[in-house]
C-alpha positions as a printed NumPy array, in Angstrom:
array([[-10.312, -41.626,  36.754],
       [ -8.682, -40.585,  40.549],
       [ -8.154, -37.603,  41.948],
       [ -6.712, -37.421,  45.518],
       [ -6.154, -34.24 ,  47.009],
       [ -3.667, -34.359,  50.372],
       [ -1.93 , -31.971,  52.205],
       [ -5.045, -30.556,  54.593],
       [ -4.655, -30.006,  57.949],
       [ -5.227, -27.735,  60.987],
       [ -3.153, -23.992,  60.839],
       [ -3.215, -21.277,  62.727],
       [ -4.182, -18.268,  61.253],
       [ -1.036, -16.079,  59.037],
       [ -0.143, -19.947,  58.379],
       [  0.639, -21.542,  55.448],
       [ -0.487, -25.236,  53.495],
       [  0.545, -26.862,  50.137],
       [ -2.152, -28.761,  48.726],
       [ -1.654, -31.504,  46.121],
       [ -4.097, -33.624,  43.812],
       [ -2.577, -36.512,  42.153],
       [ -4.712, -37.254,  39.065],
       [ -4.886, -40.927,  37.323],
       [ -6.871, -42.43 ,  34.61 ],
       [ -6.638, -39.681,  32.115],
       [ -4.854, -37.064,  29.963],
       [ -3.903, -34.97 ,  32.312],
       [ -1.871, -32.713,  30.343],
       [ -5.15 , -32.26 ,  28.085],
       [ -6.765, -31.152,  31.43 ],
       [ -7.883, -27.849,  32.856],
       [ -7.61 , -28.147,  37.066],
       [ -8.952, -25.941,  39.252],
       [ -9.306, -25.947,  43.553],
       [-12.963, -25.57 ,  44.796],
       [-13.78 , -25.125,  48.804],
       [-17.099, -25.959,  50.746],
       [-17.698, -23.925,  53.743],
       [-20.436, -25.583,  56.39 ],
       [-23.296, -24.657,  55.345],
       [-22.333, -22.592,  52.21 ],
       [-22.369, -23.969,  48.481],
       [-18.824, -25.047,  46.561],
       [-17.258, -22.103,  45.401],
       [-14.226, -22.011,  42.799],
       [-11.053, -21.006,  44.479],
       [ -8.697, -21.035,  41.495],
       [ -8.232, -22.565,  38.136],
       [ -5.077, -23.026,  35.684],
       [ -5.07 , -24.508,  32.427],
       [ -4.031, -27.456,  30.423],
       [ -0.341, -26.001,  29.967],
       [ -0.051, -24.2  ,  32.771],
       [ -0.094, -20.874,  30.94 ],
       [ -3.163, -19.042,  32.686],
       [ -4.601, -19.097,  36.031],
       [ -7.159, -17.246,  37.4  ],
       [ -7.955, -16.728,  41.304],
       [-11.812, -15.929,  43.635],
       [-11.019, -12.243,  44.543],
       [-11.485, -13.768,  47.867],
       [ -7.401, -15.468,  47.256],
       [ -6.224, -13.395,  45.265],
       [ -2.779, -12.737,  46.518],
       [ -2.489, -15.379,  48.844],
       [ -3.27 , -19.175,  47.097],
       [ -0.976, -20.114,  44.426],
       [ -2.142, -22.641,  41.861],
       [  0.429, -24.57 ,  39.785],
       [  0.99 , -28.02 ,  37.691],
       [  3.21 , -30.851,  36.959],
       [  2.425, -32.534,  33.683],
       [  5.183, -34.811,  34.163],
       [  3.81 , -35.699,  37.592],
       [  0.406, -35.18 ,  36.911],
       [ -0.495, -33.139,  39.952],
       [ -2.3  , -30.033,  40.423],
       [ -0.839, -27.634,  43.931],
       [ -2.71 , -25.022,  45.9  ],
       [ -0.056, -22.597,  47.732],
       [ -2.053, -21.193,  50.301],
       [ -0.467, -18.54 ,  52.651],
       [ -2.09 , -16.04 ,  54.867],
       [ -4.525, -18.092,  55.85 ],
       [ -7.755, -16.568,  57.337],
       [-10.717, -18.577,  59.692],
       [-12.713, -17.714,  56.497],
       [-10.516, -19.88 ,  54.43 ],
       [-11.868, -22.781,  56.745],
       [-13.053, -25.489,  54.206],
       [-13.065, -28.894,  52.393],
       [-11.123, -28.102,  49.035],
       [-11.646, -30.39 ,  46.597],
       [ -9.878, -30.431,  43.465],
       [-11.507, -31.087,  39.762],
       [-10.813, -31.756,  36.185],
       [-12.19 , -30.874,  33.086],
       [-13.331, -32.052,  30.544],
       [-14.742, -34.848,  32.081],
       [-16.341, -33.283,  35.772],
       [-13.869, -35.374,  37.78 ],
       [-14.109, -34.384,  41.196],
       [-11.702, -35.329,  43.932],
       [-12.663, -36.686,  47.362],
       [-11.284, -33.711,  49.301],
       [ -9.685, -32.65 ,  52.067],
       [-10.101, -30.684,  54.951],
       [ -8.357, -27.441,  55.403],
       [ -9.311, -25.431,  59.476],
       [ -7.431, -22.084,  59.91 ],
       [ -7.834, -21.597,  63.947],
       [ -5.651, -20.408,  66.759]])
């Protein structure tokens, strides 16, 4: 199994970034995906999560508002839409799959003027 998140980079703040996770090695359609973060010094936190079909997502009150998540079965790839981006939202976002604990490598995400 492979996950590899891309799409990270350096924004100023109000800016916007697409992330993308390209998953291989398993049923991805049979796969909830969700977008964790890891502040220095803080723990991983969940950011947002969407399931199998695409049919529910749910959002840190932290995002709400601002990150998008989304899927493509077809291409099996999980996005974060992230606009409005705050210094706070400075992180390593990782992406994961479930069942199965899969995590990504990540990739880092700086919001600073």
């Amino acid at each position: 199994v492979q996950l590899v998140e891309s799409g990270g980079g350096l924004v100023q703040p109000g800016g916007s970034l697409s992330l993308s996770c390209a998953a291989s090695g398993l049923v991805f359609s049979r796969c909830h995906m969700s977008w964790h973060r890891q502040a220095p010094g803080k723990e991983r936190e969940l950011v947002a999560v969407i399931i199998s079909d695409g049919g529910s997502t749910n959002y840190a009150d932290s995002v709400k508002g601002r990150f998008t998540i989304s899927r493509d079965n077809a291409k099996n790839t999980v996005y974060l839409q992230m606009n409005s981006l705050k210094p706070e939202d400075t992180a390593v976002y990782y992406c994961k799959a479930q069942p199965g604990n899969y995590w990504g490598q990540g990739t880092q995400v700086t919001v600073s003027s």
